[in-house]
C-alpha positions in Angstrom: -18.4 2.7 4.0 -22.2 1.6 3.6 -22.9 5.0 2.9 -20.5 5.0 0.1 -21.7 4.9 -3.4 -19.1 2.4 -4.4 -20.9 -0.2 -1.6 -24.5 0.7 -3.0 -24.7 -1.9 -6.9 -27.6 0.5 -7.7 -25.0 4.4 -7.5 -21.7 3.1 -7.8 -20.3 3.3 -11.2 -20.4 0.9 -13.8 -17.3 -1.3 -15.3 -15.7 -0.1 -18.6 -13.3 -2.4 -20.0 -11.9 0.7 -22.4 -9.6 1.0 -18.8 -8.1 -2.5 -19.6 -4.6 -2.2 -20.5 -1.1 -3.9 -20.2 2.2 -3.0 -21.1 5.1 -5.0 -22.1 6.0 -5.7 -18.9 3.0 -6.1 -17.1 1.6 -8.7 -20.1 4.5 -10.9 -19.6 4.5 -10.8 -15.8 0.8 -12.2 -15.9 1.6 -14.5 -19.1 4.2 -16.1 -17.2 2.2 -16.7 -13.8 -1.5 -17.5 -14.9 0.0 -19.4 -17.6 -2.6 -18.2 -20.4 -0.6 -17.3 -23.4 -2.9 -15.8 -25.7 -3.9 -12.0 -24.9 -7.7 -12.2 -25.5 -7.5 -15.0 -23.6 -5.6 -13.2 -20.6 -8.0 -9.9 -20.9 -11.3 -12.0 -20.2 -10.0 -13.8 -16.8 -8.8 -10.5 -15.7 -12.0 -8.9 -16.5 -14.0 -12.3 -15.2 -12.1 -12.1 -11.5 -12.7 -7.7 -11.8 -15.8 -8.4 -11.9 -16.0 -10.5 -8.8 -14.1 -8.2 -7.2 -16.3 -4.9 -7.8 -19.1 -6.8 -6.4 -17.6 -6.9 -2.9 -16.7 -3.4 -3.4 -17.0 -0.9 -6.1 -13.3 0.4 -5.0 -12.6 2.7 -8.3 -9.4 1.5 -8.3 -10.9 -2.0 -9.0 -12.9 -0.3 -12.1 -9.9 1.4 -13.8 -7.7 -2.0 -13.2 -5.0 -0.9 -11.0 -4.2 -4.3 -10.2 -2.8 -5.2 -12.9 -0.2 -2.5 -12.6 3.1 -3.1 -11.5 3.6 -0.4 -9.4 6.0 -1.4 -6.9 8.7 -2.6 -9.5 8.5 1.0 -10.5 8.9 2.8 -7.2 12.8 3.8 -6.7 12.5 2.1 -3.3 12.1 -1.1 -4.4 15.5 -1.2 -6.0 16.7 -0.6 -2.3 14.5 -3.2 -0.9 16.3 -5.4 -3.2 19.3 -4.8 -2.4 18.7 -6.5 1.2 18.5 -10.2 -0.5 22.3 -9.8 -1.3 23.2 -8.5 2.1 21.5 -9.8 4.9 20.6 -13.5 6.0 16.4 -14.2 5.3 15.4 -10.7 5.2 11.5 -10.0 5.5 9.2 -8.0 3.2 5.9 -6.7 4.6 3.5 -6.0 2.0 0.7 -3.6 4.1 -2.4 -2.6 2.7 -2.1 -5.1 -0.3 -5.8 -5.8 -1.3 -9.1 -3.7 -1.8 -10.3 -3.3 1.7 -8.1 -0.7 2.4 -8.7 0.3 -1.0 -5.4 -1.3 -2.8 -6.5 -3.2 -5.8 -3.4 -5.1 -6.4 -4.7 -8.3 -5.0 -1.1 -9.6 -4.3 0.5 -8.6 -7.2 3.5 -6.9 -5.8 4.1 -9.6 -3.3 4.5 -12.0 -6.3 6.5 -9.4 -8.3 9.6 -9.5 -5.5 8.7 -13.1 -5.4 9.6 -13.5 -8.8 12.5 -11.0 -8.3 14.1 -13.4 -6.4 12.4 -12.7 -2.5 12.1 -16.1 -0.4 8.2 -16.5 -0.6 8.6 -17.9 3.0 9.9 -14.6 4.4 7.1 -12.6 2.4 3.9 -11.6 4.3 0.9 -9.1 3.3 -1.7 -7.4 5.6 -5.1 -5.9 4.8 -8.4 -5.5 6.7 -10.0 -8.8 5.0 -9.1 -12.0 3.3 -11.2 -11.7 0.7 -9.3 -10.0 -2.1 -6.3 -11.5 -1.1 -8.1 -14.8 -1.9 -9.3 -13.3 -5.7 -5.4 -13.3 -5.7 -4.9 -16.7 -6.0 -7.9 -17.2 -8.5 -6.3 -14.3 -10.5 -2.8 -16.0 -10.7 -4.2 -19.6 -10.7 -2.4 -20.1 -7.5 -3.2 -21.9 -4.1 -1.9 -21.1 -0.8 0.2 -24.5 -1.1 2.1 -23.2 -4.3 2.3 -19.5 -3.6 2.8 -20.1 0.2 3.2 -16.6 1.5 1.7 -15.3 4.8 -1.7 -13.3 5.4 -2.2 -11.5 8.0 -5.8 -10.1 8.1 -6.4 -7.0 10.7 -6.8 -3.6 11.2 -3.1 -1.9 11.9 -4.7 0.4 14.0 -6.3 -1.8 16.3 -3.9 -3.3 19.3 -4.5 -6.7 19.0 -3.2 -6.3 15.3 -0.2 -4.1 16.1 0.9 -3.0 19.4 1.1 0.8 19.5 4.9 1.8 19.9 7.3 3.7 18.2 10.6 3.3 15.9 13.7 1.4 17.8 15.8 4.4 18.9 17.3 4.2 21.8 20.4 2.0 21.9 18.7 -1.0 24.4 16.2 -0.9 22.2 18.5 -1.9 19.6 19.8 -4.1 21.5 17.0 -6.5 22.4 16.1 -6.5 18.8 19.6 -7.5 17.5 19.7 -10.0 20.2 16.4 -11.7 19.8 17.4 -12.2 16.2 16.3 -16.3 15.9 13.5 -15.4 18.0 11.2 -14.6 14.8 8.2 -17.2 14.4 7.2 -18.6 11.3 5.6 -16.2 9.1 2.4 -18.4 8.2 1.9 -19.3 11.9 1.1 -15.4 12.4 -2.2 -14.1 13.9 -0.7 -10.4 14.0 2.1 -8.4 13.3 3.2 -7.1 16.8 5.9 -10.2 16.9 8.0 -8.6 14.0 8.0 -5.2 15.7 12.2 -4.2 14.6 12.4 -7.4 12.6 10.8 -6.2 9.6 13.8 -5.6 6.5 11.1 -3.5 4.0 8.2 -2.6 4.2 5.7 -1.7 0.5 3.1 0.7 1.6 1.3 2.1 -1.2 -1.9 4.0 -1.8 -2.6 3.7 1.8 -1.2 6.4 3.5 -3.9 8.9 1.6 -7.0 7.1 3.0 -6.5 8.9 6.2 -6.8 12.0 8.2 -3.4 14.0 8.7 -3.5 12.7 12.4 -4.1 8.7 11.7 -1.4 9.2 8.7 1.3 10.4 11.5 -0.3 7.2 14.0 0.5 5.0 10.7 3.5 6.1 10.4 5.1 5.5 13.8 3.2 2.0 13.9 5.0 0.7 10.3 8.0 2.1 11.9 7.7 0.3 14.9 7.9 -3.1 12.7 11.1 -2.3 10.6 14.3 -3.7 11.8 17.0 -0.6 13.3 19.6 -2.3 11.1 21.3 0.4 8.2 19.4 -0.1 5.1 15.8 -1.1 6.4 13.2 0.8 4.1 9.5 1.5 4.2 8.7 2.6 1.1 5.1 3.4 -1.6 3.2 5.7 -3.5 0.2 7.6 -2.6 -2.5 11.1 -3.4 0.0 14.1 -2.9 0.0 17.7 -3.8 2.7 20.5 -4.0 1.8 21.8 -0.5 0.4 19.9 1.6 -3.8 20.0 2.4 -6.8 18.4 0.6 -7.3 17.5 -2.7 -11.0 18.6 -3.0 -10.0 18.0 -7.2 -11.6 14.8 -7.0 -14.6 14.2 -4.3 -17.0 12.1 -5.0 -20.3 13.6 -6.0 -22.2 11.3 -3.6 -20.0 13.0 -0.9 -20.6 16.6 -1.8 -23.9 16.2 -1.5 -23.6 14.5 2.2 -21.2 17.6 2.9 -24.1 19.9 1.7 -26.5 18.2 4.0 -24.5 18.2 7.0 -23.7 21.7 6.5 -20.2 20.5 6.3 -17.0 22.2 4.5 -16.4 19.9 1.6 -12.8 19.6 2.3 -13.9 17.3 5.6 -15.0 14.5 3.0 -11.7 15.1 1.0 -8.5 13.5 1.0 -5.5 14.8 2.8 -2.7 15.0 0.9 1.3 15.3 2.2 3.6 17.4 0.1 7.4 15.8 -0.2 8.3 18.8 2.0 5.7 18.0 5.1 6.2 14.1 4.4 10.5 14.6 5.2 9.4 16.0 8.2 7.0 14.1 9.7 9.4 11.3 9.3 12.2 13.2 10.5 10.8 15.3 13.2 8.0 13.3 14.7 8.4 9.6 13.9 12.0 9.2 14.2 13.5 12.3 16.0 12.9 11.0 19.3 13.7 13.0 22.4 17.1 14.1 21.0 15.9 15.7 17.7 18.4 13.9 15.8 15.7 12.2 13.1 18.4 13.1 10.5 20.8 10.7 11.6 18.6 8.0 12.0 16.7 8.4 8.4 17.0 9.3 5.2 13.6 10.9 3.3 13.1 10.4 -0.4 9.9 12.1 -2.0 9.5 13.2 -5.5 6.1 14.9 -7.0 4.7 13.3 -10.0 2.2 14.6 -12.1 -0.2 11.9 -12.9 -3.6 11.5 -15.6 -6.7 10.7 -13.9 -9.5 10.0 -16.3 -10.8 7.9 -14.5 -12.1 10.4 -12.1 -14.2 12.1 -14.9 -18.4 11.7 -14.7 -19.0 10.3 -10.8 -16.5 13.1 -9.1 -16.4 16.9 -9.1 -12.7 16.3 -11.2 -12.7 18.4 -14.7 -10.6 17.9 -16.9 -8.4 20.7 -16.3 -7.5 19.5 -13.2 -4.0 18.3 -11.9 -3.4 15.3 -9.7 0.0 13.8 -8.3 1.4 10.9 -6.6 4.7 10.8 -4.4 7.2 8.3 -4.5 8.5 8.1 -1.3 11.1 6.1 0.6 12.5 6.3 4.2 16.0 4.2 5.4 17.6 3.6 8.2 21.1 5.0 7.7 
């Protein structure tokens, strides 16, 4: 990441407020928990804590003010995730990848969106690489971590002492020691990683994450966030992230700082590039490889939801190869347990 222009304050690219914008929704959401009525007012302490933020790390995300978006109220998985409050006893929400340093810019925001949906704050808990931004959460909200108690847990999911490496809870023991460790769950705040909610986990919100990595570390991911949801019928994991039509690279958008590395390694482009799924390849992964165990019977186990959408990427204009001809998409994606 040194290398990065968004990590060098001389390359990376400078703040535009012309990308500052709420809607409706969004303006009432951050009315009602910073308490600062008027708009003007509202749009400089936004811009006051973006600024603080983009000097840890000029994530473009942070520049075109995706944290003020409420994107997991908008994902169709949420409504499912919701659906658990009515129907099972203290349910647990894992918000993963929730600040910058895994280049997510919501700095919290969706874990006080299904707080304010009605989700127990004590059974919500959000994981990133750092602390920092989660921390720019609470100045962002006016919040402390006494009145906006919900767990941190700060780690990299791919390292051991974070995570534990195993798979989804197939087979029927499995099941069985989950179910009947039930009251065995710690405190959520007392945490120091997230291998003692492996099977206990109700939903899990992963967005803009998957996309960060390889095709090989996004099918590790996905059997590790599996390995934390709970083998009970209606368990979700659920997000948004880059996808194309078939799956492969979106070369669209590099980074002009990374072309040129490419060029001087005598590298193809497409190795600095992200990998994208399609809604076909994502189903099976899922199906096939994280949750078809020896038996092949993924289908039974899971139900796969992924829709293209066409997306607008302005943003992307001036510091990356993108034109403005060119077409980007997110999926919406949501797996349950059936």
């Amino acid at each position: 990441m040194a290398s990065s222009i968004y990590a060098d304050p001389v390359l990376k690219p400078k703040l535009d407020t012309s990308f500052y914008s709420l809607d409706a929704d969004e303006l009432a959401f951050f009315q009602h928990l910073t308490g600062i009525a008027d708009e003007e007012q509202l749009k400089a302490h936004i811009i006051g804590v973006q600024a603080k933020a983009y000097e840890i790390y000029g994530y473009n995300c942070i520049r075109r003010f995706a944290f003020v978006k409420l994107k997991i109220a908008r994902l169709p998985g949420y409504k499912e995730a919701l659906k658990l409050l009515h129907e099972r006893k203290d349910p647990i929400l894992l918000d993963i990848g929730c600040c910058c340093a895994y280049r997510r810019t919501q700095i919290g925001n969706d874990a006080r969106k299904a707080v304010v949906d009605g989700w127990p704050v004590q059974n919500v808990i959000a994981s990133d690489l750092r602390k920092g931004f989660w921390e720019y959460g609470h100045e962002l909200f006016k919040s402390t971590p006494e009145n906006f108690p919900a767990a941190f847990v700060a780690g990299d999911v791919f390292d051991p002492v974070m995570l534990e490496p195993r798979g989804a809870f197939l087979a029927s023991d499995d099941i069985a020691s989950v179910s009947s460790n039930a009251t065995a769950t710690p405190s959520l705040r007392s945490l120091t990683s997230l291998t003692p909610l492996q099977g206990r986990i109700s939903a899990i919100h992963a967005s803009s994450f998957f996309h960060l990595f390889s095709e090989e570390r996004q099918r590790a991911l996905a059997h590790r966030l599996a390995s934390l949801l709970s083998p009970q019928k209606g368990s979700v994991i659920f997000g948004q992230h880059g996808s194309k039509p078939q799956k492969g690279f979106r070369t669209e958008a590099i980074s002009k700082d990374r072309v040129d590395r490419a060029r001087a390694a005598g590298a193809p482009v497409a190795d600095f590039a992200m990998f994208c799924h399609s809604p076909e390849s994502w189903r099976e992964l899922w199906v096939n490889e994280v949750f078809g165990g020896d038996d092949g019977k993924g289908a039974e186990r899971i139900r796969v939801d992924a829709e293209l959408v066409q997306v607008e990427r302005k943003d992307l204009l001036g510091h990356t190869v993108a034109t403005e001809g060119a077409k980007f998409y997110v999926m919406n994606w949501c797996v349950t347990r059936l």
